[in-house]
Structure formats: C-alpha cells, structure tokens
KERO-513611 format. One line per 5 residues: their letters; for each residue x, y negated, z negated of C-alpha. Coordinates in nm, 3 decimals. Each point is the difference from the previous one (the first is absolute). Example, Ala and Ser with C-alpha at 12.3 -4.5 7.8 and 13.67 -1.06 7.14 Angstrom:
REM residues 2
AS	1.230,0.450,-0.780 ~ 0.137,-0.344,0.066
END
This chain:
REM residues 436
XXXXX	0.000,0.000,0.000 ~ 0.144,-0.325,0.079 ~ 0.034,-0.279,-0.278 ~ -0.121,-0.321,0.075 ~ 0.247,-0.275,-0.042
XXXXX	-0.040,-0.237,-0.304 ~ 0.277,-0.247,-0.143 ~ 0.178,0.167,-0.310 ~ -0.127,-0.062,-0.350 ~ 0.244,-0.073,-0.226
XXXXX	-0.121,0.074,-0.355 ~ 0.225,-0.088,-0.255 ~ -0.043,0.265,-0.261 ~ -0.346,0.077,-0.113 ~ -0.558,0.126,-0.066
XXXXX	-0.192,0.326,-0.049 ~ -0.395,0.121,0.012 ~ -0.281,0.192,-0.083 ~ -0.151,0.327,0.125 ~ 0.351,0.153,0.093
XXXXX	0.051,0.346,0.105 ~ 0.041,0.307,-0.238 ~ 0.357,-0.017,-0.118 ~ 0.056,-0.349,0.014 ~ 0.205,-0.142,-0.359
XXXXX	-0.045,-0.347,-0.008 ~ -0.217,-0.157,-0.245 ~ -0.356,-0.076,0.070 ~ -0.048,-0.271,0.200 ~ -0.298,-0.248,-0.038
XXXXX	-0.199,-0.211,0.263 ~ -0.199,-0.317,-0.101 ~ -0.160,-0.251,0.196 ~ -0.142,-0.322,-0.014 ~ -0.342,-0.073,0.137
XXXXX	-0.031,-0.107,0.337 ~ -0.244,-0.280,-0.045 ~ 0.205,-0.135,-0.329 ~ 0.366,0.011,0.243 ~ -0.191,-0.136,0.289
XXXXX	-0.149,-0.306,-0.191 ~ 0.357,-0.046,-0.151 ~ 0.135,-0.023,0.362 ~ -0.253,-0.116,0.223 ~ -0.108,-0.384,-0.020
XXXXX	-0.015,-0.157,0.350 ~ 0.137,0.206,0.316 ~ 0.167,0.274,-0.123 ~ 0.071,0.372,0.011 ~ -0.220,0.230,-0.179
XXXXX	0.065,0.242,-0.263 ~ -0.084,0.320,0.055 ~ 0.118,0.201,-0.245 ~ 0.303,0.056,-0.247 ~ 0.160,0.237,-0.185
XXXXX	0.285,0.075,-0.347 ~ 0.213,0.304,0.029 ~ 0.229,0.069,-0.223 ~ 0.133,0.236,-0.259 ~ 0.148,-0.089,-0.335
XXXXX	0.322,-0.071,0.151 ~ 0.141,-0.206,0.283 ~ -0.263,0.006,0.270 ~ 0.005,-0.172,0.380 ~ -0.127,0.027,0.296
XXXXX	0.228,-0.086,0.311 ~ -0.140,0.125,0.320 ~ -0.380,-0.005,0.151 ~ -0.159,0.068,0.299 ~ -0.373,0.005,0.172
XXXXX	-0.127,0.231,0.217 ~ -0.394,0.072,0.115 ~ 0.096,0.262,-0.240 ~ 0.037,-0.197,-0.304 ~ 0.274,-0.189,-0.174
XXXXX	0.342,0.176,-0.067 ~ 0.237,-0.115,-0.324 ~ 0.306,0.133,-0.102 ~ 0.244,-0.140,-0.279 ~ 0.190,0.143,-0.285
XXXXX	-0.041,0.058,-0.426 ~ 0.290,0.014,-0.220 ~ -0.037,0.131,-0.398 ~ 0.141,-0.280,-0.154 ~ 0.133,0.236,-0.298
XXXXX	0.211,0.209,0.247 ~ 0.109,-0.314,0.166 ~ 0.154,-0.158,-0.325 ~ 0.147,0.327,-0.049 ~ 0.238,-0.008,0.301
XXXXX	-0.200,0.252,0.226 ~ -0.368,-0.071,0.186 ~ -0.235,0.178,-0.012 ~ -0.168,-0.092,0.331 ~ -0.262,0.011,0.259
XXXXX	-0.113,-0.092,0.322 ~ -0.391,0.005,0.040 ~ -0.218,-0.018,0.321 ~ -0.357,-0.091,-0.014 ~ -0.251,0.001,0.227
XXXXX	-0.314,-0.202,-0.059 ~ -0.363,-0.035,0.172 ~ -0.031,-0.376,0.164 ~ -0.253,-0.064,-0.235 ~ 0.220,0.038,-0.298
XXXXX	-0.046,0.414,-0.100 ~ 0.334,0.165,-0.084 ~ -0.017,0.322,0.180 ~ 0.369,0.151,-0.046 ~ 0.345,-0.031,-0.166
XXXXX	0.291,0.160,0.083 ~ 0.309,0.000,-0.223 ~ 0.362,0.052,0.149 ~ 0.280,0.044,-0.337 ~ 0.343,0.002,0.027
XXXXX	0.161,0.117,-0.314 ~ 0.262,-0.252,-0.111 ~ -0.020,-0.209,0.267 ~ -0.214,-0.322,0.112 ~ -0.192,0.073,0.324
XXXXX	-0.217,-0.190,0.204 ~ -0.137,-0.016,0.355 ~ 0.153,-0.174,0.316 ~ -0.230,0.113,0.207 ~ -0.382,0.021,0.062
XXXXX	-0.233,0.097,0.303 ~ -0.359,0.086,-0.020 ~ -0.137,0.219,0.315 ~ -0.327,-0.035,0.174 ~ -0.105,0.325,-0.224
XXXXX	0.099,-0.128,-0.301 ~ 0.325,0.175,-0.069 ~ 0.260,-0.195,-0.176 ~ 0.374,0.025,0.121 ~ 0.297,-0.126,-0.240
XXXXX	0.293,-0.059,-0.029 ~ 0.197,0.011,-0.358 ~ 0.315,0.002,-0.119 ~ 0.150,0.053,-0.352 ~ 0.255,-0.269,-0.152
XXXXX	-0.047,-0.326,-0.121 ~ -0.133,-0.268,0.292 ~ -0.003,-0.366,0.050 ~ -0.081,-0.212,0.314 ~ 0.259,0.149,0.264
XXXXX	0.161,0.192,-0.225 ~ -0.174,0.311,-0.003 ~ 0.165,0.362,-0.159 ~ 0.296,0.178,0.199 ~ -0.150,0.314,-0.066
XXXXX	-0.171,0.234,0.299 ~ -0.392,-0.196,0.057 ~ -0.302,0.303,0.023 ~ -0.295,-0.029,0.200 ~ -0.362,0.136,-0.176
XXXXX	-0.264,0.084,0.174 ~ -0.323,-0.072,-0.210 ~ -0.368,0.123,0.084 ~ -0.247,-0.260,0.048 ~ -0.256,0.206,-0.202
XXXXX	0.144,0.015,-0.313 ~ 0.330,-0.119,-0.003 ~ 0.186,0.315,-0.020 ~ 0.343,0.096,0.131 ~ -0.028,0.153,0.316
XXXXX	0.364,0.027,0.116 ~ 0.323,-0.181,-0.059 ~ 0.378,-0.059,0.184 ~ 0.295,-0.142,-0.080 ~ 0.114,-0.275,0.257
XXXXX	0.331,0.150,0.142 ~ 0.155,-0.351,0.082 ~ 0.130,-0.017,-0.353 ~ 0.145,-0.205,-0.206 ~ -0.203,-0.321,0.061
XXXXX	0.084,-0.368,-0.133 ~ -0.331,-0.148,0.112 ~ -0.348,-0.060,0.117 ~ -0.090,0.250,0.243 ~ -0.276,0.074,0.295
XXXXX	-0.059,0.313,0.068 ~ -0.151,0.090,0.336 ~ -0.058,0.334,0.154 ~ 0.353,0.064,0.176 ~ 0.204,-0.272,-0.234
XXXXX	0.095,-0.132,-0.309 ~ 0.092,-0.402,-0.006 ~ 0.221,-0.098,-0.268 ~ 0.061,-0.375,-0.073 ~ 0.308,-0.078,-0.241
XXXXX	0.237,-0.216,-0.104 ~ 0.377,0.123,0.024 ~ 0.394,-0.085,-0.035 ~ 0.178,0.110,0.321 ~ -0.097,0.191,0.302
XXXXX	-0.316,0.247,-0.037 ~ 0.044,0.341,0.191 ~ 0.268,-0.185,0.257 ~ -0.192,-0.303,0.039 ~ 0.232,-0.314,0.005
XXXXX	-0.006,-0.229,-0.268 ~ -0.013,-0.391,-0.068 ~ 0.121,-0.033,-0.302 ~ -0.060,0.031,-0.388 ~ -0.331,0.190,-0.060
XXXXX	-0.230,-0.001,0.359 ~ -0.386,0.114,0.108 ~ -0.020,0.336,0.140 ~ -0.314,0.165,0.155 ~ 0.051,0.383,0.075
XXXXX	-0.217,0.236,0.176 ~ 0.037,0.393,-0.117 ~ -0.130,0.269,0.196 ~ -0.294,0.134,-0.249 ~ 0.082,0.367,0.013
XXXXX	0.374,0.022,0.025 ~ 0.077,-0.338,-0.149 ~ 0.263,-0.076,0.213 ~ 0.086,-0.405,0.079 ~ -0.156,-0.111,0.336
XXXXX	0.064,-0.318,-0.004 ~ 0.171,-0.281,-0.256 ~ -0.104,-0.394,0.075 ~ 0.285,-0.158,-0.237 ~ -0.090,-0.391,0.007
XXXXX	0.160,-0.268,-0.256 ~ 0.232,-0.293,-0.035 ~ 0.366,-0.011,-0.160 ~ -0.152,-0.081,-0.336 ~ -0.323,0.232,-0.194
XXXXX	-0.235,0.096,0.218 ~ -0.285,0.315,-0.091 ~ -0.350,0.112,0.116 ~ -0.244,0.026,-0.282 ~ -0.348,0.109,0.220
XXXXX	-0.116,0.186,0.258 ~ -0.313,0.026,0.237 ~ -0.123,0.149,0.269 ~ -0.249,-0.192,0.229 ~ -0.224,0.096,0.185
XXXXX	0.204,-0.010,0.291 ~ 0.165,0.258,-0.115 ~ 0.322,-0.251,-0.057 ~ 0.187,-0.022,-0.334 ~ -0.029,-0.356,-0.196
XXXXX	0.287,-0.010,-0.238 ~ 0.059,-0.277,-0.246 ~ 0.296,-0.092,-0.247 ~ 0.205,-0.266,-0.101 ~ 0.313,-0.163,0.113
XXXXX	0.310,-0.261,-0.152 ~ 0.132,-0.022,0.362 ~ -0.140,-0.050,0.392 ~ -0.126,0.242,0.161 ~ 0.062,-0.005,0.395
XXXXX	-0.326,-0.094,0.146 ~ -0.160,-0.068,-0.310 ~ 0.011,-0.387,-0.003 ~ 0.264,-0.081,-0.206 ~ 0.076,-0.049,-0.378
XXXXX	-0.257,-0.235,-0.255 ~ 0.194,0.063,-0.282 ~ 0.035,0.224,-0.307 ~ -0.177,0.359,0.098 ~ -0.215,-0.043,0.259
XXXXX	-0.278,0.243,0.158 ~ 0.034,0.197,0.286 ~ -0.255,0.216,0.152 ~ 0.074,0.145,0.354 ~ -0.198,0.312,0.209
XXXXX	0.167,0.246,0.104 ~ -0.074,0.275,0.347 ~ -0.031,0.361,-0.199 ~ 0.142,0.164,0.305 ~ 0.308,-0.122,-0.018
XXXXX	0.050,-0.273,-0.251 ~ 0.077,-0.303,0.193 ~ -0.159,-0.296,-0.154 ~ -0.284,-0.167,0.166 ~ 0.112,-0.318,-0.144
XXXXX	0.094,-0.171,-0.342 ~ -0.144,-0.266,-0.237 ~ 0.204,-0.140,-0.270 ~ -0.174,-0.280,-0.238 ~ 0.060,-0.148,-0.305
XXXXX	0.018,-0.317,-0.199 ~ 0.336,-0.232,-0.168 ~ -0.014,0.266,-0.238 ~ -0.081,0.376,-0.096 ~ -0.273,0.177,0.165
XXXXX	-0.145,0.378,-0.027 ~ -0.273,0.078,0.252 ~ -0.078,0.402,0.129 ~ -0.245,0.125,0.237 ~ -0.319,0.103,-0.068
XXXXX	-0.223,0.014,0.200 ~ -0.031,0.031,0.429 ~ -0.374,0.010,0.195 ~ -0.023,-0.074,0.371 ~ 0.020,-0.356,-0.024
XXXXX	0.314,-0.030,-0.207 ~ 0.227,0.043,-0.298 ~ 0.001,-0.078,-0.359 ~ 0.314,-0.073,-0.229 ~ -0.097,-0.125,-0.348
XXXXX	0.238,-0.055,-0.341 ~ 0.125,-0.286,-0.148 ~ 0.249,-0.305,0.007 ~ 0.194,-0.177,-0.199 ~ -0.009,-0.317,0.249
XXXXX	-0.234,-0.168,0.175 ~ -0.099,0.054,0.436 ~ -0.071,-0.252,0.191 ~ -0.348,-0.177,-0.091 ~ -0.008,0.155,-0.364
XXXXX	0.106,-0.162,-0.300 ~ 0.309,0.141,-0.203 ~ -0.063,0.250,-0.331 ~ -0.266,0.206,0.212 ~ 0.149,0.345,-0.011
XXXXX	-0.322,0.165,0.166 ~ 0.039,0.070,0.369 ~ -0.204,0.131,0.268 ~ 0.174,0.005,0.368 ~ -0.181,0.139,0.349
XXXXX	0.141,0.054,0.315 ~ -0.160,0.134,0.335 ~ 0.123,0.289,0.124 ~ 0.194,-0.123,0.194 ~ 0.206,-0.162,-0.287
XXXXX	-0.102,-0.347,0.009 ~ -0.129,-0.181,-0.296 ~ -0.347,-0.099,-0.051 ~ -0.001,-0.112,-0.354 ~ 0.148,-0.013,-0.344
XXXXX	-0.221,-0.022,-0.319 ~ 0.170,-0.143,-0.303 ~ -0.226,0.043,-0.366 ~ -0.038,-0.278,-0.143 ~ 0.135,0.132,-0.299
XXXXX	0.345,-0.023,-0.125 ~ -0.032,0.339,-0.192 ~ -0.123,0.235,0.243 ~ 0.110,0.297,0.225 ~ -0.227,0.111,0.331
XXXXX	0.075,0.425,-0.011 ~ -0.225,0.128,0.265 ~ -0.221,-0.108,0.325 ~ -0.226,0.178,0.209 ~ -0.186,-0.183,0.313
XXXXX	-0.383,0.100,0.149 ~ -0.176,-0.223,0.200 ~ 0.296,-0.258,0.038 ~ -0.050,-0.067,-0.364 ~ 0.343,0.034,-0.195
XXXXX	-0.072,0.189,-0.335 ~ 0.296,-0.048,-0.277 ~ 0.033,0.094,-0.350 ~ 0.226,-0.052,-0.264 ~ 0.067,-0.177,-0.379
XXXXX	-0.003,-0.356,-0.101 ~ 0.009,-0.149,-0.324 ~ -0.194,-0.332,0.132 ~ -0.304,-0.080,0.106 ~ -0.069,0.045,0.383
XXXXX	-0.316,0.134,0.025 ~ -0.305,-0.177,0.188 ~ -0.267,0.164,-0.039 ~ -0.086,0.062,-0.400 ~ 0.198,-0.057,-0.278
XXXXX	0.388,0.175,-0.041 ~ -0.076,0.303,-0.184 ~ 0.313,0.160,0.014 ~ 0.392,0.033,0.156 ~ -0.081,0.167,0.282
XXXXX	-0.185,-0.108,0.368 ~ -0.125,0.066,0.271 ~ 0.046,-0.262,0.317 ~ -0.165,-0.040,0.279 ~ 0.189,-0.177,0.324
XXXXX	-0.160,-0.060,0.334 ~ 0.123,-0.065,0.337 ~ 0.218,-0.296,0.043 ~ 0.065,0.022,-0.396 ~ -0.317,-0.068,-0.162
XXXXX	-0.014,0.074,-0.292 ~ -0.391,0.093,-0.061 ~ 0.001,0.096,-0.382 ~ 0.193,0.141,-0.308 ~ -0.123,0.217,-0.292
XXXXX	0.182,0.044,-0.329 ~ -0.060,0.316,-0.238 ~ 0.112,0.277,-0.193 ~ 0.123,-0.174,-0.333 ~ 0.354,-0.020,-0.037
XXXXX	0.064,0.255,0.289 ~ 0.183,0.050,0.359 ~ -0.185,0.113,0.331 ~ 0.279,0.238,0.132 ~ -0.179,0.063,0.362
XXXXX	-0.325,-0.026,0.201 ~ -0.153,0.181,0.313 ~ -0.298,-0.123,0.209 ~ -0.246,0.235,0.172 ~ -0.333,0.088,0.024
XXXXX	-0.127,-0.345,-0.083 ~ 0.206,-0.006,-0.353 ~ 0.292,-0.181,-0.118 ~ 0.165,0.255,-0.284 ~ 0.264,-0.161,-0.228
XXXXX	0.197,0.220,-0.214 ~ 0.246,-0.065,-0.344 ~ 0.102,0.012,-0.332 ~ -0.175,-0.205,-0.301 ~ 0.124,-0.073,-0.318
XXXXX	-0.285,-0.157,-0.139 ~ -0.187,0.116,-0.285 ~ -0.379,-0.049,0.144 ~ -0.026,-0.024,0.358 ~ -0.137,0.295,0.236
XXXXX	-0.153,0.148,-0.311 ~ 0.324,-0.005,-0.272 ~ 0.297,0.133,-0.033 ~ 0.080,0.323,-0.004 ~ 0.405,-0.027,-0.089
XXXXX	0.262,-0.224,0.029 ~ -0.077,-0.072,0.359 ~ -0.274,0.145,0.219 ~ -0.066,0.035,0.409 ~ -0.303,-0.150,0.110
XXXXX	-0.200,0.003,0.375 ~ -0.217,-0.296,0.101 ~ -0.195,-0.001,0.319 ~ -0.132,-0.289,0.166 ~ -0.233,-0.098,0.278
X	0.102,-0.302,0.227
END
C-alpha cells in the first residue's frame, strides 16, 4: 500500500488515551470536554469560526498531542504520555497513542505503541480512503529536525478498530531527519558536517535531501545544498505534484537563493524526486535571526511558518510570529507578521485559498471574542487578509492543524487547570474542531 506523503511531525517528547487494546500498560487515560455551545459563545462574537467540538486527553502524567489529521473517515490524533515518576527517575516510561475519533466528537479507537526505555513518537501519518492508518515511528528522543538515529518502522493500523495489522522496519537506516515515505522511496532531509554519501560539500554543517530505495535502502540520490557557514534542513513535504518542498535555515548565501538578510535566514527550495535537482531556491530573512519550516503545500502554493527575531519588510520589530506563502512556482505572495511580540506561528494548512495557521501567543490577537487562552487559530486570505483570530485553551500550545471535510482541527498540549474539562496531570493533549 502506498503512503501518502505528509510533512514530518516533529514531537518533542511526549499523550496517551482511553479504550486501549488488551495488554496495553499505561495508566488510564481520561477524556473531558467542554460544551459546545459554552466554547462557541466564548469564541464566536462577530464573524468568526465556529466551535464544534473539543476534547482533554490526558493521563496523570505528561500528556500531548502533536499530530492530527481529517479524513471523510473521521479525525486522526497521535501524540505521546510520559509517567512523570519514571521520568524523574532517569528512565521513561513512554507511549505513543493513536486515536481515531467520529467528526462529531465520538472516540471510537486508541492504539498504544511503547517502547521500553525509550521516548517514541510518530513522524509520520496517512489516513487511506478505507480508513486504515499508516505510521511512521521511531524510538529516541526527538526535537524539530532532529529526530532519533535509530532504524524508523512503518505500522499498518486497521481502520475498524485500530489494531496492528502489520509492521516493517524502514531499511534506509540510520536517519537524522524528517522523512516522506512514498511507495518506492524514502526522503530524508538533514542537516550535516561534510559530504553525505559522496556528495560535495560547502562548508561547516550543510542541507542534505536523500532519496533511499524503500526495500533495499540503498542511496539513490544525495541533493547537498549550503553556504561556507551553517546551513541545515529542518522540514519536509511532499506536494501534490509529487515534488519535495524542503525548508531550513541558513548563516550564509545560498546560490540562487537571493542573497544574505542577515543573522539565520530561511530557506525553503523544491526539489525534482527523480533525480534531486532543485527546481529553484528561496532564501528570506530579516537584519536578524529567523526560523521558518515548511508546512504545508496545496495546488496553489506553499506554506513556511515559525518565528523571527527581526522585523520583514512592512511589520514592525518584536513580532516573532511569521506566516510566509509562495506559489508554486516559488514566488512570494505574502508574509503575515502577529501582531504580537510573544508569539510563534507552528503549523498552516490552506482550503479554499484561505491560509489556516496555528500556534502560541502570550498577547492578545484575537478578533473575534475575547483571548481565552495561549494558543490560536488564524485565518489568512488571498492577497494576505487576515479574516479573523481565535484564542483558547488556557495556558496551552496548538502543536498542529489539518483541514478537511468542512473542519478546521487544531491539536496541543494545555497546562491549564480548567479548560477542555480540567486537568488530568501535569499537562494534557486536547482536539478542537472548528467550522469556518
């Protein structure tokens, strides 16, 4: 079965259910939620999104959820629970979960995934037209681009209840990065010092994309890219074009990329999967530091979003927040700054030339209802519009989001005592899904 191409969710370390499997060890996990109508009146004053429904999952330890997706066969979650005791201890005692809920808010599965001694977590997740989940996981502790260098395994789950069907380990092992996994290849982005499998270098550490035959595992291809200074990929996409949209960061110039702002700049470039020439190069930045990764590629164009410590052209300085889209064809379109000098813009998904980011600020953005929490949801138009913001979730962080069917799903951690229902432990994953 061939696995549909999704960026790679980095999960740093961490959330866990109810209704798991015989055999599963981890502690009982609770679900809460807050009333529709209560959320919705919280969030809804003027032209606005609607709340549709929400949902607390957690355990008494460490709970998060960092990766969600919509399908006409419900909405998908995955994220990770650590037992705080364990953790304190020196060792974790941890677990990846998968959930599957109905679209009107009924939690129909969970799947646990342990790894004894180690922290796991997902970089990988496709829903088929049946239902079935594909992952893909990998033991070790992960961080945005820096994912474990142990061998990655793809699960096959059923639709139906959530149930192993069949699992393989991906031969092109070890792996530094976020991966796509098609149905011939692996795609590895990474940042490394020197040449990669032959490639020639620039300089100091440099951005390599590498395709691996699936089966055998052997190198196809290397596309080594950088500057003489620090140079790394930190995301990877697959449009659907079928091209690869890598993103990263860079100290130097890259050659076709535009030339250096200053500080770390952003660099996002696509990339032919045939053969791994590049299609062409982007690199953009402010006076100072900036951190921006790909997210998110429809037919009209592609998404970077992160932060900066400077200020682009039209924005004032001490916005961090940043939204960027290109077309396809690589040239920009826009570039949303929050108005918010503590804020950072993690995710973006686009349906009907509407923009859709998340994130966490600490300020007050929204504009339609009062702030009721850290994290939001942001709507952007064509021609950067911005058409509304919601704030929710307590003191909390909206990890990612997926549109379809209709619904805008946003996905995090919380660590407030009362919203979605009330805590469960130290920090809980919550699901909200909205209605444009």
């Amino acid at each position: 079965m061939a696995l549909a191409a999704v960026a790679a969710l980095a999960a740093p370390a961490h959330a866990a259910p109810a209704g798991a499997p015989a055999g599963a060890t981890a502690a009982t996990v609770d679900v809460r939620s807050e009333s529709a109508p209560r959320a919705d009146a919280q969030a809804r004053q003027g032209s606005g999104p609607r709340l549709l429904w929400s949902r607390r999952i957690g355990t008494s330890g460490a709970d998060a959820v960092f990766g969600v997706l919509v399908s006409q066969q419900g909405v998908y979650i995955h994220g990770t629970s650590i037992d705080i005791p364990s953790f304190k201890e020196g060792y974790s005692e941890n677990e990846v979960f998968v959930q599957r809920w109905s679209l009107t808010g009924d939690l129909l599965w969970t799947h646990r995934i342990g790894e004894p001694d180690a922290i796991s977590s997902v970089s990988q997740m496709s829903v088929a037209t049946d239902g079935d989940v594909t992952l893909i996981t990998a033991p070790g502790t992960v961080g945005e681009g820096y994912q474990s260098h142990a061998a990655r395994v793809v699960r096959h789950l059923s639709g139906a209840d959530g149930s192993e069907a069949w699992q393989r380990e991906l031969a092109a092992a070890p792996i530094f990065g976020p991966v796509v996994v098609t149905d011939e290849a692996v795609f590895e982005a990474s940042t490394w010092k020197g040449s990669r499998h032959g490639a020639p270098a620039f300089g100091g550490f440099d951005a390599v994309l590498t395709r691996f035959d699936l089966d055998s595992g052997e190198v196809e291809w290397v596309h080594q890219a950088g500057s003489p200074k620090r140079d790394g990929f930190e995301s990877l996409v697959m449009g659907p074009d079928g091209d690869l949209y890598a993103g990263g960061t860079t100290s130097g110039a890259w050659r076709g990329g535009g030339g250096h702002v200053g500080g770390t700049d952003a660099v996002v470039t696509r990339i032919d999967p045939d053969d791994g020439s590049a299609v062409w190069v982007k690199q953009i930045g402010t006076a100072r530091n900036d951190n921006l990764n790909v997210r998110a590629v429809d037919a009209q164009g592609v998404t970077i979003t992160g932060m900066t410590f400077g200020s682009f052209a039209g924005s004032s300085a001490e916005q961090p927040g940043v939204a960027v889209r290109f077309s396809l064809g690589g040239k920009q379109q826009w570039l949303d700054q929050l108005p918010s000098p503590t804020s950072y813009v993690g995710d973006a998904e686009a349906a009907g030339g509407t923009v859709y980011t998340s994130g966490r600020t600490r300020n007050d953005i929204a504009t339609v209802g009062r702030a009721r929490g850290s994290s939001f949801l942001r709507a952007v138009g064509p021609r950067k519009a911005p058409r509304w913001t919601v704030q929710f979730g307590g003191d909390s962080e909206a990890y990612r989001l997926a549109v379809g069917q209709g619904r805008i799903a946003v996905a995090g951690e919380t660590f407030d005592k009362r919203a979605f229902g009330g805590r469960q432990g130290p920090s809980d994953g919550y699901l909200t899904v909205w209605e444009d």
